[in-house]
C-alpha positions in Angstrom: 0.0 0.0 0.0 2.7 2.2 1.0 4.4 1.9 -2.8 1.0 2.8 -4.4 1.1 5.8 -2.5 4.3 6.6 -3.4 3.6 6.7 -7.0 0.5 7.9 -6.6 2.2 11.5 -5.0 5.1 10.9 -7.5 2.5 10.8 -10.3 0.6 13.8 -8.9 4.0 16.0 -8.4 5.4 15.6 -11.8 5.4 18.8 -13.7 2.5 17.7 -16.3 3.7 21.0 -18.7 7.6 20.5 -18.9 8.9 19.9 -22.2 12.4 19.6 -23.1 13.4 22.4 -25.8 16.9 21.0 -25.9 16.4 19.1 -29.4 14.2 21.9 -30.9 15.1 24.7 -33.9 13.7 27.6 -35.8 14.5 27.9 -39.7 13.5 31.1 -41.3 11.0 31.3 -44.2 12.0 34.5 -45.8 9.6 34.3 -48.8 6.8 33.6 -46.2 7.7 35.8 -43.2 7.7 32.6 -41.0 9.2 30.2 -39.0 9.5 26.5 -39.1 9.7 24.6 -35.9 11.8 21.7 -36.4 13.1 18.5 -33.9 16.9 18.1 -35.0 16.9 14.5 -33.0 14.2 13.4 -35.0 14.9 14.9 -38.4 11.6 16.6 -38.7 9.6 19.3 -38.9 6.8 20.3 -36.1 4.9 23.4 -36.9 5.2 26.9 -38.5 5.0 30.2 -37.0 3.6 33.2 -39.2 3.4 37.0 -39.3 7.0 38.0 -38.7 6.9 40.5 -41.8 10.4 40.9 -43.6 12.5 37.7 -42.9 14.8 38.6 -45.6 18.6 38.4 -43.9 16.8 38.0 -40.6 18.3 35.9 -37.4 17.2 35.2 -33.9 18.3 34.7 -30.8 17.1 32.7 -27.8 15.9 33.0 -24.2 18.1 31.4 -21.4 15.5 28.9 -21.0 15.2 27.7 -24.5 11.7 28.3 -24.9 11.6 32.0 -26.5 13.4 33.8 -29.8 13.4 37.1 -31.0 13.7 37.3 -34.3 15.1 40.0 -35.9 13.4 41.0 -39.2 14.9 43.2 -42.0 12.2 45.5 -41.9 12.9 46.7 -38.3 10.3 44.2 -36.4 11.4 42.4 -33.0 9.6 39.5 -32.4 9.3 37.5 -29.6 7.9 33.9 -30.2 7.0 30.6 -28.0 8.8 27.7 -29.4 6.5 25.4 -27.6 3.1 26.9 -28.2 4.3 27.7 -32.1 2.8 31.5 -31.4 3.7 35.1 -31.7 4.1 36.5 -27.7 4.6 40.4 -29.0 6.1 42.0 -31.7 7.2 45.8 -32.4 8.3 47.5 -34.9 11.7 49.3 -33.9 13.0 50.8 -36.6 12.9 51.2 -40.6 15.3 48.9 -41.3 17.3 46.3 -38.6 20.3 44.2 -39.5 20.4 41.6 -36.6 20.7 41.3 -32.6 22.3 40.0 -29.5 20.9 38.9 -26.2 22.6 39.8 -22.8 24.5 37.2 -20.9 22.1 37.2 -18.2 18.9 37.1 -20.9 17.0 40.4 -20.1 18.2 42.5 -22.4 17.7 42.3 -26.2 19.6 44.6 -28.4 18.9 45.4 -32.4 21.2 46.5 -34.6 20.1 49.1 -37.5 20.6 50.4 -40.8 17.8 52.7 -40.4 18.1 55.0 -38.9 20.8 54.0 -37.2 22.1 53.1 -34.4 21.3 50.5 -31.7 17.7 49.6 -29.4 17.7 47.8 -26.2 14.5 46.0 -25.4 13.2 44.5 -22.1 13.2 40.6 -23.0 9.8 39.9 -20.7 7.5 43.0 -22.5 9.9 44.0 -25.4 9.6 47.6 -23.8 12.2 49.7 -25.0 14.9 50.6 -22.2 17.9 52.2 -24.1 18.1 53.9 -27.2 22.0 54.6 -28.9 22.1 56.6 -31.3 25.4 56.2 -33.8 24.4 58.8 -36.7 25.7 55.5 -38.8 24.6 52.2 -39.7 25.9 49.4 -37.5 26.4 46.0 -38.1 28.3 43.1 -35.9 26.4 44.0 -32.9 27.3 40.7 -30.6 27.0 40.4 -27.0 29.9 40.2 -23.9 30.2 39.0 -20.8 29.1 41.8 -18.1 25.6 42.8 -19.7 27.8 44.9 -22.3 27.4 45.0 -26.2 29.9 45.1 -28.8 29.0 47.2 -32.1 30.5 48.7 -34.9 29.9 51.7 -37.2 30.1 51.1 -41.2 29.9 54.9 -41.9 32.7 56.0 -39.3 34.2 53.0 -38.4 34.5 52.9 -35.2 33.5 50.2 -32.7 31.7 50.8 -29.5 31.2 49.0 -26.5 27.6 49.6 -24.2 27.6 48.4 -21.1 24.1 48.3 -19.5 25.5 46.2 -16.1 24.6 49.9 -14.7 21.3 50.5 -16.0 21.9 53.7 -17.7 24.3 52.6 -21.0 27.6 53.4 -20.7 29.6 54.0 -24.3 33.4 53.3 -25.3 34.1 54.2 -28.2 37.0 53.4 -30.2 38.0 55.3 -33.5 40.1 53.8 -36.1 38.5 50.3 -37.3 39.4 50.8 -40.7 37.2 51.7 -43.9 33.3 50.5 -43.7 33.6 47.4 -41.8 30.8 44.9 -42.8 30.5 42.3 -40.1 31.9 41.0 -37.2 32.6 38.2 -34.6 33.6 37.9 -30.7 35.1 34.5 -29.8 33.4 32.5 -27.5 35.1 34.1 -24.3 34.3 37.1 -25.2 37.8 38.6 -25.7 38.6 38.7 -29.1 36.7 41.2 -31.6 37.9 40.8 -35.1 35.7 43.1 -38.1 35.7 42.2 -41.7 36.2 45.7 -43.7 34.8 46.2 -47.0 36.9 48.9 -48.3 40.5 48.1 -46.9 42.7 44.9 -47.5 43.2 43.4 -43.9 40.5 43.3 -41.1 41.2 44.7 -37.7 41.1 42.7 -34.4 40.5 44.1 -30.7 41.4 42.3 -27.6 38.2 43.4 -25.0 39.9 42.3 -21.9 42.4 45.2 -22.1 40.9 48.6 -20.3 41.6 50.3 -23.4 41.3 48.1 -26.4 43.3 49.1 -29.4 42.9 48.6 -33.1 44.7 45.7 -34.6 45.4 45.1 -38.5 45.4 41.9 -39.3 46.0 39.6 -42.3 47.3 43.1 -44.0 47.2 43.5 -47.5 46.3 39.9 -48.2 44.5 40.7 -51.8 47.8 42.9 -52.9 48.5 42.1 -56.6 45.3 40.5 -57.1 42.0 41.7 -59.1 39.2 42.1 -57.2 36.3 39.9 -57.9 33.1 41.2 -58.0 31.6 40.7 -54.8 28.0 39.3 -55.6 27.3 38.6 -51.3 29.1 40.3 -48.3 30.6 37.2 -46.4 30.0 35.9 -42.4 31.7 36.7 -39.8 30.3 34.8 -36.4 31.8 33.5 -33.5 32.2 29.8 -35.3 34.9 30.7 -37.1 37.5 29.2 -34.6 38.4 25.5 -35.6 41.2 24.3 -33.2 43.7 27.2 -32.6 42.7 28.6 -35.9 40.5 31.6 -37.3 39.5 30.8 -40.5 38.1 34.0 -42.7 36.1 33.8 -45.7 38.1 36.9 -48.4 36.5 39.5 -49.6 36.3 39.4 -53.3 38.5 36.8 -53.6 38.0 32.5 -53.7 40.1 31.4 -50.6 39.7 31.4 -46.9 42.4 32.9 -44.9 43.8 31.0 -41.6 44.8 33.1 -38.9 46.4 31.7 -35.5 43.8 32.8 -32.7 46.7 34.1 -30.6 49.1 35.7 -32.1 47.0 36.7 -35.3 49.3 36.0 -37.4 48.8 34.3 -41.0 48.9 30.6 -41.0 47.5 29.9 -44.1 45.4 30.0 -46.7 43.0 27.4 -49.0 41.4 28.0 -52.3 38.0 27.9 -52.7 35.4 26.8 -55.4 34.1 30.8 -55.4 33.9 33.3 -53.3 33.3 32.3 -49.8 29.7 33.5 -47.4 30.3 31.1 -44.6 32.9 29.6 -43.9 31.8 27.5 -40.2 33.8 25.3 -38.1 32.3 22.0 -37.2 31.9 22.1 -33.0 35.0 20.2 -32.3 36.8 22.1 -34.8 38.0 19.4 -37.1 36.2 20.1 -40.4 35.4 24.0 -42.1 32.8 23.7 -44.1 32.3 26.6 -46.7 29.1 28.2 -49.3 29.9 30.3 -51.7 28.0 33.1 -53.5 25.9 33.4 -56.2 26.8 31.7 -59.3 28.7 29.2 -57.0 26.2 28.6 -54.4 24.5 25.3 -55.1 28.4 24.1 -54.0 29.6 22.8 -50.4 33.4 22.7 -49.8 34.2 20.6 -46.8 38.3 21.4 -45.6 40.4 19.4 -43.0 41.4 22.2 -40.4 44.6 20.0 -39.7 46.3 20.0 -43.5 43.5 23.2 -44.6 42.6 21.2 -47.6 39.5 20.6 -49.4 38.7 16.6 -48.3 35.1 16.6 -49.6 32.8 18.7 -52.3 29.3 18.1 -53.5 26.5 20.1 -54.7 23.3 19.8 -52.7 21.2 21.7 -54.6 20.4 25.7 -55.7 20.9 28.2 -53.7 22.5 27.1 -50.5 22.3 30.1 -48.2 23.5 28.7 -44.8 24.5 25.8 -42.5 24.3 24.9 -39.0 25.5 22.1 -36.8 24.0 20.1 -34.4 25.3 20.8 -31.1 28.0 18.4 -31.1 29.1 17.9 -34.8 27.7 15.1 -36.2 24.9 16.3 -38.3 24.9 19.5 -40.0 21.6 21.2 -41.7 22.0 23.1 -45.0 19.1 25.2 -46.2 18.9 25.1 -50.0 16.7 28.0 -50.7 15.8 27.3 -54.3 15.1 23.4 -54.3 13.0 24.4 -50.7 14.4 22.0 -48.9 16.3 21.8 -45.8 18.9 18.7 -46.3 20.7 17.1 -43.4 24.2 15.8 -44.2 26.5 13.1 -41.6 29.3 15.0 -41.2 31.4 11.6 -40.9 30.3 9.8 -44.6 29.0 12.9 -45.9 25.8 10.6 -46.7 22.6 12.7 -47.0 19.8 11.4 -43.8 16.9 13.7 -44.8 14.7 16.0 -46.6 12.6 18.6 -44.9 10.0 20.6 -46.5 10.6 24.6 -46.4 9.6 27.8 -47.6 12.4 29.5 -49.2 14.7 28.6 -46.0 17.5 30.5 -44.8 18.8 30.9 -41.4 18.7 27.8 -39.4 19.3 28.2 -35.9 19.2 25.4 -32.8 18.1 25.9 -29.3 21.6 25.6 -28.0 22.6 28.7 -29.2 20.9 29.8 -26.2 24.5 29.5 -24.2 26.8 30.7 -26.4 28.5 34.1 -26.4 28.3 36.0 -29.2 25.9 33.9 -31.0 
């Protein structure tokens, strides 16, 4: 009598609306302005949220808990959505014109990064309330978050790079002058020390190292197009925090086809790998063994696959048109593609290279997994 009791109370006690988010992803619809909920343990897809507006170049980033994303649309909406009830909680429209976001390290604070009119917004995470507004006068772009409830920014039109911290309440700016000519992107390694910005209109990129009180302007990889045309550059490429693979950075060109290897601490050269075409991503597998690299239009129905040990090109294939982006599962041995014009998303081993699955999409694009959800910078 005493055991049926027992699991009578057990029975009773257990938290009858838990669910595990752990194995759960959104991938964005851009022609449709949704999202599609997927399982990444079972290879399928559960549901689609609609009415997010402009999901052209949009991204998202994830509550602590797994359960919530805001998504950052292209046409200035923030929206917050319930993974589990497949819903829309709120959404606003911030600005004319938003590149992207970042989530605080302790999941409060959501920031947006704009085009127009500028600048960067800093939203309560529970109401989407707006608590900060930072002006630039500039469009910004590589806006990442940093231990310490700060964000890291930069400025295409003066570049600069400036650092908010919001630990205080009230934002508190460092700026830093001297970047180089319009940087385009940006990533922060996973500790949060290293900033490194791709630059559109100078030949090396320029790293800062954030644990120093005053962080200076580094050139790296200087002059590493010299003597060579420059390529028409038909897509701006990647940078993200994924593009350390073992003691390596590895740096899609601008306008060029190769990836540049760059030791992650003394940022210096190591070496570089020609490429099929010009490089978008170029994203290191989780346990850094393997970079595999898209390529822009008319070279993006093309996967390159290199070995981060020798930097050669072990594996190439063509899943299909239009391959905008990739992501891993958390520990490496699957990786998604989204293959915008067939409408598929295809999942690849990442061992035999052997295709597992098909999914059903709507022009896909950005595919992100829940475990973003505690990583810096991503």
């Amino acid at each position: 009598m005493k055991q049926l009791i027992l699991a009578v109370t057990l029975a009773l006690a257990a938290p009858a609306t838990a669910q595990p988010t752990g194995d759960l992803g959104l991938i964005v619809e851009r022609a449709s302005g949704s999202l599609l909920v997927v399982d990444q343990s079972d290879r399928a897809a559960l549901g689609r949220i609609e009415g997010l507006g402009d999901l052209s170049h949009a991204s998202l980033v994830y509550s602590p808990d797994e359960r919530f994303a805001y998504v950052f649309g292209r046409d200035g909406g923030l929206t917050k959505v319930d993974i589990l009830e497949q819903a829309v909680v709120n959404r606003v429209m911030q600005a004319g014109n938003s590149i992207g976001g970042a989530i605080s390290d302790d999941g409060r604070l959501v920031a947006v990064s704009n085009y127009e009119p500028g600048g960067v917004r800093i939203f309560d995470a529970d109401t989407l309330d707006m608590v900060a507004d930072i002006p630039t006068g500039s469009k910004t772009i590589g806006l990442v978050d940093i231990p310490g409830r700060r964000f890291v920014f930069t400025l295409w039109d003066e570049g600069e790079t400036w650092i908010a911290d919001l630990s205080g309440g009230t934002p508190e700016i460092t700026r830093i002058e001297g970047i180089g000519d319009r940087p385009y992107d940006a990533l922060v390694t996973a500790d949060g020390r290293t900033y490194i910005a791709g630059l559109f209109g100078a030949d090396h990129l320029t790293a800062l190292d954030l644990w120093q009180d005053a962080p200076q302007p580094r050139p790296i990889l200087p002059g590493y197009a010299a003597g060579r045309e420059d390529l028409p550059v038909y897509k701006m490429p990647h940078l993200e925090g994924w593009a350390l693979a073992g003691q390596d950075f590895v740096l899609p060109a601008v306008g060029q086809h190769e990836v540049l290897w760059v030791d992650a601490r003394s940022l210096e050269e190591t070496g570089r790998t020609a490429t099929h075409g010009q490089p978008v991503f170029a994203m290191a597998r989780p346990d850094g063994r393997q970079v595999w690299v898209n390529f822009a239009h008319p070279d993006n129905d093309t996967i390159q696959v290199i070995d981060s040990v020798t930097k050669q090109v072990v594996h190439q294939f063509a899943p299909g048109p239009g391959v905008l982006h990739m992501e891993f599962t958390p520990r490496g041995h699957e990786v998604w593609l989204s293959v915008r014009d067939a409408g598929k998303v295809m999942v690849y081993d990442t061992q035999s290279f052997e295709k597992l699955r098909e999914i059903d999409a709507e022009s896909p694009s950005g595919i992100f997994f829940t475990a973003r959800a505690h990583r810096t910078g991503l």
